[in-house]
C-alpha positions in Angstrom: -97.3 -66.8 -17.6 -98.1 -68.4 -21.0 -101.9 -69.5 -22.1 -101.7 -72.8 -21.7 -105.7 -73.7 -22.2 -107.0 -73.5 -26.1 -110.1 -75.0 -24.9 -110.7 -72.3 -22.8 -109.3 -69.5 -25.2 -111.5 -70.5 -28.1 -114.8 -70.6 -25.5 -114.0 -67.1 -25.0 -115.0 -65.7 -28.1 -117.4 -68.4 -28.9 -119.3 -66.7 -26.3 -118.7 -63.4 -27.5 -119.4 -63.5 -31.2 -119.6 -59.9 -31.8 -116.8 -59.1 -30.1 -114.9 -61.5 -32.0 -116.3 -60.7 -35.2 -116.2 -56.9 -35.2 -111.9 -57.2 -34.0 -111.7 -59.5 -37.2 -112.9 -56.8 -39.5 -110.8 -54.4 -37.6 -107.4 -56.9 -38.5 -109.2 -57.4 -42.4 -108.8 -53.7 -42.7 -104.8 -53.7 -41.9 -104.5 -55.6 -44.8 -101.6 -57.7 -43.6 -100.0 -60.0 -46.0 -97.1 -63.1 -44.9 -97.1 -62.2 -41.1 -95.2 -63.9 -38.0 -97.7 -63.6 -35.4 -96.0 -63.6 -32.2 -98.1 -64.4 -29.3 -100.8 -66.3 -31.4 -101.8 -68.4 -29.3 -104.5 -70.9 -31.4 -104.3 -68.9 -34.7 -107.1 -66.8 -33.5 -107.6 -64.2 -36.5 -104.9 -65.6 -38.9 -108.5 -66.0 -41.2 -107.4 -61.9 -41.7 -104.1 -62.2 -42.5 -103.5 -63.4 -46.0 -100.5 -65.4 -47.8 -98.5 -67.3 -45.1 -98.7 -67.0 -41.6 -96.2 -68.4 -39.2 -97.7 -69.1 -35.7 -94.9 -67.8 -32.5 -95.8 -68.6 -29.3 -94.6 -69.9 -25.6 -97.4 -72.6 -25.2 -96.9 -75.5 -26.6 -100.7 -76.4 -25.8 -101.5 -73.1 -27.8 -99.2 -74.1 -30.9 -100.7 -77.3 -31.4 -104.7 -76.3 -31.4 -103.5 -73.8 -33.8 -104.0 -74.0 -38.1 -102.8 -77.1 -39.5 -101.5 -75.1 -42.5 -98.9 -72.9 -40.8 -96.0 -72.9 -39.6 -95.5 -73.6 -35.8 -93.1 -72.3 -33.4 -92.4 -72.3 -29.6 -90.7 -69.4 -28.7 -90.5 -66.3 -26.8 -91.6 -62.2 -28.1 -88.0 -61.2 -26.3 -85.4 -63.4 -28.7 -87.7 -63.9 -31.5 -86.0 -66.8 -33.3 -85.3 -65.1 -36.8 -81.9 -63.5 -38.5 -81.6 -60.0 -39.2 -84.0 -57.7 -41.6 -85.8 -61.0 -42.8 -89.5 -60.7 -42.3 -91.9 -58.7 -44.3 -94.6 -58.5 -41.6 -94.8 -59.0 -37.8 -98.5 -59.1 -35.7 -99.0 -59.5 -32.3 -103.0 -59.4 -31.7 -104.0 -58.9 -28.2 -101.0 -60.2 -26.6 -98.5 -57.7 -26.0 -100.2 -56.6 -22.7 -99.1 -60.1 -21.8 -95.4 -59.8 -22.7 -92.1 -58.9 -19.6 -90.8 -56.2 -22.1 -93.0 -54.5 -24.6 -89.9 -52.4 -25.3 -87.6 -55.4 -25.5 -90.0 -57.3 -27.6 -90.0 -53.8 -30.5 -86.5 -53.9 -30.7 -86.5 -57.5 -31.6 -89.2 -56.9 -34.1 -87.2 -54.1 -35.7 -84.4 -56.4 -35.4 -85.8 -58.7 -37.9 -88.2 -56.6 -40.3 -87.0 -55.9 -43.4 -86.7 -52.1 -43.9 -90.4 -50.8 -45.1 -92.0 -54.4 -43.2 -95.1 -53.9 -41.2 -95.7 -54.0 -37.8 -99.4 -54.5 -36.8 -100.3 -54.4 -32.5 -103.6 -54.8 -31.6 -104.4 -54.5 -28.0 -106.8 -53.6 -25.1 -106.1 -50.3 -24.1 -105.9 -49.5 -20.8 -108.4 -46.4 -21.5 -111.2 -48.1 -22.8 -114.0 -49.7 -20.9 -112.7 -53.4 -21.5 -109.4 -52.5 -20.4 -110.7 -50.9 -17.0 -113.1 -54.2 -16.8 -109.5 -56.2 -17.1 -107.6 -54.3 -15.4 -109.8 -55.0 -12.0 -110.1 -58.6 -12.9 -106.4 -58.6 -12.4 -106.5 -56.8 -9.1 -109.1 -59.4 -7.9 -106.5 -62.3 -8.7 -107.3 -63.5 -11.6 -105.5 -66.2 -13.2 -104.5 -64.1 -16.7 -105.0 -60.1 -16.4 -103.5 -60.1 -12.9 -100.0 -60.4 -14.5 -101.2 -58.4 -17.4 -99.8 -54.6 -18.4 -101.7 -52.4 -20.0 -101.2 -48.9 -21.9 -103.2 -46.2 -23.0 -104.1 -45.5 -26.7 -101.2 -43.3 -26.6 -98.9 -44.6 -24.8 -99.0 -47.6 -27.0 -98.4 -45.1 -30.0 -95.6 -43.9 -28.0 -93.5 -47.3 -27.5 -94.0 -47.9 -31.1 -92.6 -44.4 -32.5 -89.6 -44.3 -31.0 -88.7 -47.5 -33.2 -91.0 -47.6 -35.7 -92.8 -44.9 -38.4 -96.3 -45.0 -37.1 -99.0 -45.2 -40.8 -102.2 -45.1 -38.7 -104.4 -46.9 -35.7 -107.6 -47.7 -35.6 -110.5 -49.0 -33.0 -113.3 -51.1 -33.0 -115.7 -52.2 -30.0 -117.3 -49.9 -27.6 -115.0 -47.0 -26.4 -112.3 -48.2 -28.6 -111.8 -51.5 -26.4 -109.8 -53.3 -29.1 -107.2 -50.9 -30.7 -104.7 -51.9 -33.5 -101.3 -49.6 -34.5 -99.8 -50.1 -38.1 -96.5 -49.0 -38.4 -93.1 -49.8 -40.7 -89.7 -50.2 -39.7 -88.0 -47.2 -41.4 -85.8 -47.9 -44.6 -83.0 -45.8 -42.9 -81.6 -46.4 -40.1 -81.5 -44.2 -37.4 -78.8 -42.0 -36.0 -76.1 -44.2 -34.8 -78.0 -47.4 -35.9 -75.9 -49.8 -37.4 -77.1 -51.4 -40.9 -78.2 -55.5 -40.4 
């Protein structure tokens, strides 16, 4: 199910200011530079991200709420819309947990980073206090989280290893609610990996 409501998004962290404000400074510490954000919804935190930033997303309602000054475009984490070893950065910020195939959607960011681009995931782990709070919102039905998949800290490390060289996480909020993994595809390929 895409986000189809910006309105409603963008209440959300209006109402939660320090929330909001203390996951930007998280993303300002990543230090990302000329991203594709890929499940960005309304360009929520692209204020972080510096150079160009190129908005990916499913909704079309997001898309058009989002930045003026970016690039737009509708399209889906699983066939991201990009040729081979062509991107310098890729972000996804609290969205994955919301994609069919986190593993699917990795390969096709490999697929199109440069060797040595950056790959920053921020998510709501499943072993933090917000995740668990999600996590039974879904089980009581509700309209976002109960479609939602979350992972553990590590098991988020995990998925991302096997494709990617891991350079550090880090959390912020309360029980490390809102955890971000920066990695870079590796500039060999792997056994038996073809070069793009």
């Amino acid at each position: 199910m895409a986000f189809d409501d910006p309105d409603e998004y963008m209440r959300w962290y209006a109402s939660n200011p320090r929330l909001y404000h203390e996951e930007l400074e998280l993303i300002r510490r990543l230090d990302l530079g000329n991203c594709v954000d890929v499940g960005s919804g309304p360009s929520v935190f692209h204020e972080a991200i510096s150079g160009a930033v190129i908005s990916l997303d499913l909704s079309y309602a997001m898309l058009r709420a989002g930045r003026p000054d970016e690039d737009r475009i509708q399209g889906s984490a699983l066939s991201l819309p990009f040729r081979n070893s062509c991107l310098d950065c890729i972000s996804s910020i609290a969205s994955i947990m919301f994609f069919k195939d986190l593993s699917g959607f990795l390969k096709e960011a490999r697929r199109v980073l440069r060797p040595g681009g950056t790959l920053a995931i921020c998510s709501i782990p499943l072993d933090s206090q917000l995740g668990k709070v999600y996590v039974e919102m879904g089980r009581a039905g509700d309209k976002y989280y109960r479609n939602a998949s979350f992972l553990t800290r590590d098991e988020l490390r995990s998925e991302i290893g096997k494709l990617f060289e891991i350079e550090g996480a880090s959390c912020a909020l309360e029980e490390c609610s809102f955890y971000c993994v920066l990695a870079r595809k590796p500039r060999e390929p792997y056994n038996g990996e073809a070069e793009l």
